[in-house]
C-alpha positions in Angstrom: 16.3 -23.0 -16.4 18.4 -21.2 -14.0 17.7 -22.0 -10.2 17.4 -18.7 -8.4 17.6 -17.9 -4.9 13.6 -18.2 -4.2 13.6 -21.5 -6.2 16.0 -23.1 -3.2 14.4 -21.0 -0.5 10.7 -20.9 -1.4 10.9 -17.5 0.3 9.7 -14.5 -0.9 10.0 -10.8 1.3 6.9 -8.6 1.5 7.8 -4.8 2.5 6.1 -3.0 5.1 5.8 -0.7 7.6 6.8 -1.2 11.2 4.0 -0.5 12.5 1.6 -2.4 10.5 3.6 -5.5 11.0 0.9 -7.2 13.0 -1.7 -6.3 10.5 0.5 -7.8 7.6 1.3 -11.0 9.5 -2.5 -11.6 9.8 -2.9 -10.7 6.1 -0.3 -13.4 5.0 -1.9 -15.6 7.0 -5.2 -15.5 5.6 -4.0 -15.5 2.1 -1.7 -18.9 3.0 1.6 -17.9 3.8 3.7 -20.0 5.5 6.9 -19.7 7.5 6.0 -15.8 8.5 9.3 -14.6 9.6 9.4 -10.4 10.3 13.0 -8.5 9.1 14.1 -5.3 8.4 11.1 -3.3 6.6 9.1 -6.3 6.2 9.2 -10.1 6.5 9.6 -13.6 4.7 7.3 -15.6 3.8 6.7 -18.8 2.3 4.4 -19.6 -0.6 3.7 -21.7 -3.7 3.3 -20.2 -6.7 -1.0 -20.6 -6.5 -0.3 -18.7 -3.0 2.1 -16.1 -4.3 -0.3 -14.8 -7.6 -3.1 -14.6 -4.7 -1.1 -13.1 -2.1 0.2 -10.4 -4.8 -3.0 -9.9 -6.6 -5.1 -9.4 -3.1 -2.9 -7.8 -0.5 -3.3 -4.1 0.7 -1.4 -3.3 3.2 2.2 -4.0 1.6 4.1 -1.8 -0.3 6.5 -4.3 -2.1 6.7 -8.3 -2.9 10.2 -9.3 -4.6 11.2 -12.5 -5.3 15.1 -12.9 -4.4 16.9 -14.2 -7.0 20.7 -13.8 -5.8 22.9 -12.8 -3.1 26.5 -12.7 -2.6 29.4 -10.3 -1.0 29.9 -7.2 -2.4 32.8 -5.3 -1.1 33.5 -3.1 -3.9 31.9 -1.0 -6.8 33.5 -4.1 -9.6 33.0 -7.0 -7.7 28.9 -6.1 -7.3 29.2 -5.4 -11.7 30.8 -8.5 -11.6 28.7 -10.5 -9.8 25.5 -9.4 -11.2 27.4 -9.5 -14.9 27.4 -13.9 -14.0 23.7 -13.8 -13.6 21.7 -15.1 -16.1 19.1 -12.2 -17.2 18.5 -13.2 -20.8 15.9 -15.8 -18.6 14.2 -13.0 -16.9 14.4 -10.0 -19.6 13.5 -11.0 -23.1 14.2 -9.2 -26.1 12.5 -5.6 -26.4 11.2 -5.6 -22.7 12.5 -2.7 -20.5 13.8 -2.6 -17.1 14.3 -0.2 -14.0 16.0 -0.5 -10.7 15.6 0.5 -7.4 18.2 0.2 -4.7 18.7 0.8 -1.3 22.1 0.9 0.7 23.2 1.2 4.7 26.4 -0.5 6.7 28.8 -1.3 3.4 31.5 0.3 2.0 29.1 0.9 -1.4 27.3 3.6 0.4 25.5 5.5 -2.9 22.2 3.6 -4.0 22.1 5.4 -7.3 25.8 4.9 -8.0 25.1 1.1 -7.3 22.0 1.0 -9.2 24.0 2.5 -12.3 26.5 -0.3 -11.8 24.0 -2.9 -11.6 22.2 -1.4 -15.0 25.8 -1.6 -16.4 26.2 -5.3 -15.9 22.8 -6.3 -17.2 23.3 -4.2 -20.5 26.5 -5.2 -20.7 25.9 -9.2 -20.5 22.9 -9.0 -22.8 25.0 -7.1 -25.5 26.9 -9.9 -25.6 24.3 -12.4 -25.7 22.5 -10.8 -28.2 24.0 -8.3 -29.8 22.0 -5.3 -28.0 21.5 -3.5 -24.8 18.3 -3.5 -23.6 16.3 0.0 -23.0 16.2 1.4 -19.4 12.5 2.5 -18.7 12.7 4.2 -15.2 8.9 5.7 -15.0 6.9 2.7 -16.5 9.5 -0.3 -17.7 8.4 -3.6 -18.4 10.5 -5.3 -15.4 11.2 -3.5 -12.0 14.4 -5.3 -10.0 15.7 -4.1 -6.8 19.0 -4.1 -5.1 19.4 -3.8 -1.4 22.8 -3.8 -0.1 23.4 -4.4 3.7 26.2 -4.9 5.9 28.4 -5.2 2.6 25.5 -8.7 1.5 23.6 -7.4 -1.7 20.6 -9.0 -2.6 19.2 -8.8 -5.7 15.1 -9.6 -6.0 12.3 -9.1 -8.9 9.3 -6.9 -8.0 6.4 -9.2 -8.0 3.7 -6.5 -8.2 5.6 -4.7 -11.3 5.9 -1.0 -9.6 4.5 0.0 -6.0 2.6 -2.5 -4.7 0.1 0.0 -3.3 -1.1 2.0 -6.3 -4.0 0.9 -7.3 -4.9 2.2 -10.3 -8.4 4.1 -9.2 -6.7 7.1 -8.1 -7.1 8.8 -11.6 -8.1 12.3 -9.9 -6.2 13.8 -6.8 -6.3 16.8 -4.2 -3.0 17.8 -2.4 -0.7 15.3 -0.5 -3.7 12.3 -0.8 -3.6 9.2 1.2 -1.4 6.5 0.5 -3.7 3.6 0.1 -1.9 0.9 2.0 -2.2 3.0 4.9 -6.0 3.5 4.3 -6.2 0.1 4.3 -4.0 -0.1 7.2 -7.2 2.2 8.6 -9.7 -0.1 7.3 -7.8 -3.3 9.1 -7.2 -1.8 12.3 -10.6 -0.9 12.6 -12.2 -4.3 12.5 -15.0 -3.0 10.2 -16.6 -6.0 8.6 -19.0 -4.3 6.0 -21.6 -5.3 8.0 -22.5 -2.0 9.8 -22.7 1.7 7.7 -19.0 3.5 7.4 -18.4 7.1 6.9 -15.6 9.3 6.2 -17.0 13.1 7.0 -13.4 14.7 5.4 -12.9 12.2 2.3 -10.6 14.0 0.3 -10.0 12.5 -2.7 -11.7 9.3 -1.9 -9.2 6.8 -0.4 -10.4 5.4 2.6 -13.8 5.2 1.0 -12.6 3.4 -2.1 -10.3 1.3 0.3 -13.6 0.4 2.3 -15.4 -0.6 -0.7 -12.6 -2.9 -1.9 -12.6 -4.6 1.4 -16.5 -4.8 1.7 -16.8 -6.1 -1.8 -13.7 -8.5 -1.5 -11.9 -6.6 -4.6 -8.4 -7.7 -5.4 -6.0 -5.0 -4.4 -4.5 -5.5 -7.9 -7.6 -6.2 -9.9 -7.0 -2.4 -12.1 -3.5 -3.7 -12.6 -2.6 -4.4 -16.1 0.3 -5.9 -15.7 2.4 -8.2 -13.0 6.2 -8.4 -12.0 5.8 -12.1 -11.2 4.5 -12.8 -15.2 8.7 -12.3 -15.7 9.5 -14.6 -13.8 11.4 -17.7 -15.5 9.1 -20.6 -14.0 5.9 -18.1 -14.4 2.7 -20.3 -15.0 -0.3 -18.2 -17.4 -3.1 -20.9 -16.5 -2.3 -21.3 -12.8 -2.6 -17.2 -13.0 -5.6 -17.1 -14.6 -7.4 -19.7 -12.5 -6.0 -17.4 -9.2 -7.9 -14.4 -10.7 -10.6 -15.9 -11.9 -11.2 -17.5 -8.1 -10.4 -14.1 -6.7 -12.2 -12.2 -9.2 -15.2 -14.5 -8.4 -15.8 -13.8 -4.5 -16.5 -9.9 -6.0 -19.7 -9.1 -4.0 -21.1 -5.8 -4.4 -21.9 -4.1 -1.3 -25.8 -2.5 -0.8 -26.3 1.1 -1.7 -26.1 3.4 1.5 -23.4 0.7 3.2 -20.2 3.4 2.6 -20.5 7.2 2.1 -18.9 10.3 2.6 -18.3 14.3 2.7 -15.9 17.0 2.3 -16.2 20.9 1.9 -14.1 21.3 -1.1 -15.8 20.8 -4.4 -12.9 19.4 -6.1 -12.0 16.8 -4.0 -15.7 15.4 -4.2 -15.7 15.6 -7.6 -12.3 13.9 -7.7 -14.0 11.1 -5.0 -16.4 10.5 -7.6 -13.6 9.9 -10.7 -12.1 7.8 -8.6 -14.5 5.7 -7.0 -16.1 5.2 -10.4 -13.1 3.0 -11.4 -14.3 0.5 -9.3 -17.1 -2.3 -8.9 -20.0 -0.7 -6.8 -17.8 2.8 -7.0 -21.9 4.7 -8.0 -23.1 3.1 -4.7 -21.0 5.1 -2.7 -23.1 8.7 -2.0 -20.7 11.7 -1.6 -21.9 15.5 -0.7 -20.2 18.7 -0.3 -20.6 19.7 3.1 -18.2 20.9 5.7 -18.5 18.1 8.5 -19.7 21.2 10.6 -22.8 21.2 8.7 -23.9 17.7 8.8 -26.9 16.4 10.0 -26.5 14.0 12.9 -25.5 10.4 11.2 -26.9 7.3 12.4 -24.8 4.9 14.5 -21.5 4.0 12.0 -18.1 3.2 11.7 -16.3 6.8 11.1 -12.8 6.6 9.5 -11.4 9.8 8.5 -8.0 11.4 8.0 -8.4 15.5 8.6 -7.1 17.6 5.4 -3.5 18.7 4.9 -4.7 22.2 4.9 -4.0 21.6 8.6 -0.5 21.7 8.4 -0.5 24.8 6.8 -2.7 26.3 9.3 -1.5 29.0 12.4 -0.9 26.8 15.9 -4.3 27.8 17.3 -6.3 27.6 14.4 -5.0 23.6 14.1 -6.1 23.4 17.4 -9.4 25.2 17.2 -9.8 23.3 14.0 -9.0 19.6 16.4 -11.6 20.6 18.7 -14.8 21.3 16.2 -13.9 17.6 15.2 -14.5 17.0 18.7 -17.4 18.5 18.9 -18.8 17.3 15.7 -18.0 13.7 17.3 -20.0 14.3 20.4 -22.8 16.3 18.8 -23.9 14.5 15.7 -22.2 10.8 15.8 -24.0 9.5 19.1 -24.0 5.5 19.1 -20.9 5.5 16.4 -17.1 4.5 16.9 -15.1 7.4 15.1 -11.5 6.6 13.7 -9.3 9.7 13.4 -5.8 9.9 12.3 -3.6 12.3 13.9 -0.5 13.2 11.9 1.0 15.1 15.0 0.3 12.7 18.7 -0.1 16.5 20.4 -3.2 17.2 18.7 -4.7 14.2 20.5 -5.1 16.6 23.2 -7.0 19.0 21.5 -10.1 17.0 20.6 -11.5 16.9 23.6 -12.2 13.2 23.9 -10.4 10.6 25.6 -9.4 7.5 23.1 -10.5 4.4 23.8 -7.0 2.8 21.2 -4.1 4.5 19.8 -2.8 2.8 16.8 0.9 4.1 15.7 1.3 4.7 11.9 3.7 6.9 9.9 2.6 8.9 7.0 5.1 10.6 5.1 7.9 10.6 8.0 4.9 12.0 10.5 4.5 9.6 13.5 1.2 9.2 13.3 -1.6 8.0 15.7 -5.2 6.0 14.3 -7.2 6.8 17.5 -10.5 4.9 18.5 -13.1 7.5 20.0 -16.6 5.6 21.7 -19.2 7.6 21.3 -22.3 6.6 23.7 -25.3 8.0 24.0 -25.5 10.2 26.5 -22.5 11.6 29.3 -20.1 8.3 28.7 -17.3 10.0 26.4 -15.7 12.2 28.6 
């Protein structure tokens, strides 16, 4: 068997966002990682394979794992074909499996990422044609093997996705309303807020269901993969099926359904509580969770929770004032009916922070989709105390 580049490292690169670096380093750290060191996007990490199926299989908040399996100089558009045409892929892609790549490029003379990715594909076709007599399919929405090449200051590094696709799709979201929450960032959410499970959570604007199915996954100890049928690291060449399954099996066995009542939710639009409900149902405990139609205007005061919520994109599509106006009923909702509660409210755009009328007690930066976001942290006492 071929030694690859994580075979003489033991390093392995998690992708994540900047600003939920911190979160990601205390992640790995639960789940055993070793030798934690932040780059670019994301950071290293050192693991045994028992450590790397459980970091994979339970993360949330990452977006990528790829194991590296060669770098080298590559100055030119032939010398990357040729260098990736010496690498031994009839270990990693066996006969009738499919493959994909994604590439990134910045600082090197190759400056197109599909153009590189093309030339990459090339290679790999090329030297299994003449190993075995046949090109191997390319598969670019669902292939069996996902690589990745990312090209930097004219190094290219070639890695295997270890989650087999985005590492953040779950597999629950089977019903959607417009622009939905990525789930790494409701996770993201569900991390920065400290909630534990042990205390009643509520998301008054659930959309399609994220933050509430990210909650129950973290209340119930559900593997982040556990919907996932498949697993980039089951192509790797020294891959191990029983040390796998005894990783799941240990993972899948700390499942504990949370009590009925525990996590709930509302939104005004029929659709997206009905698509809450498709969604959630995909999971373990998913009929525990209790979802209404009701705008969060209409609610009846809630007892003291933990209230995460993201507001609707329909915002964005409002008039200046009306966002505004919109911002402050939130506000007012907050100080009205959720006395004795800490409320969690992402702002997409910081100036609406303004708006609400209440004075955060944290601001936690996250992007979502290019927006500079803030997660802000709003006390609400009984009585005078939020002003």
């Amino acid at each position: 068997m071929t030694e690859f580049r994580y075979h003489k490292t033991g390093l392995f690169y998690g992708q994540i966002s900047e600003e939920a670096k911190k979160l990601g380093v205390d992640e790995l750290k639960e789940l055993g990682a070793q030798e934690i060191q932040q780059d670019y996007r994301g950071m290293h990490f050192h693991a045994d394979m028992v450590t790397l199926f459980k970091i994979v299989y339970c993360s949330r908040l990452f977006s990528r794992f790829l194991a590296p399996l060669h770098r080298f100089d590559a100055l030119s558009e032939d010398m990357l074909y040729q260098r990736v045409k010496t690498m031994k892929w009839e270990e990693i892609i066996k006969p009738g499996q499919t493959f994909a790549i994604f590439a990134n490029v910045g600082n090197s003379k190759i400056n197109h990422s599909k153009f590189a990715a093309q030339k990459m594909k090339d290679a790999i076709c090329d030297r299994l044609r003449e190993k075995r007599g046949e090109r191997p399919d390319i598969d670019p929405k669902n292939p069996d093997i996902w690589l990745n090449l990312f090209i930097n200051k004219n190094k290219a590094t070639i890695a295997l996705d270890l989650s087999g696709g985005s590492h953040h799709k779950r597999g629950y979201r089977q019903d959607s309303v417009e622009a939905p929450l990525m789930e790494s960032l409701a996770a993201a959410f569900i991390r920065a807020s400290e909630w534990d499970g042990r205390t009643p959570l509520y998301d008054p604007m659930c959309g399609s269901g994220t933050i509430l199915a990210e909650a129950l996954m973290h209340a119930a100890r559900i593997p982040a993969g556990y919907l996932r049928k498949r697993f980039g690291f089951e192509h790797m060449p020294d891959f191990d099926a029983d040390i796998w399954s005894e990783v799941k099996a240990k993972a899948d066995a700390r499942i504990k359904l949370p009590q009925e009542g525990l996590i709930s939710g509302s939104d005004m639009d029929a659709d997206a509580v009905r698509a809450s409900i498709v969604n959630l149902s995909y999971l373990p405990g998913g009929d525990k969770i209790k979802i209404i139609q009701s705008r969060f205007q209409d609610l009846d005061d809630l007892e003291p929770c933990t209230i995460i919520t993201n507001p609707p994109y329909g915002m964005r599509l409002m008039k200046d004032e009306d966002v505004e106006s919109f911002t402050g009923e939130i506000g007012d909702f907050l100080k009205k009916k959720c006395a004795g509660s800490n409320a969690w409210v992402f702002f997409g755009e910081r100036k609406l922070i303004l708006k609400i009328g209440l004075r955060p007690s944290r601001k936690f930066p996250l992007s979502n989709g290019g927006l500079d976001g803030r997660l802000c942290k709003f006390e609400m006492y009984r009585g005078n105390k939020w002003t």
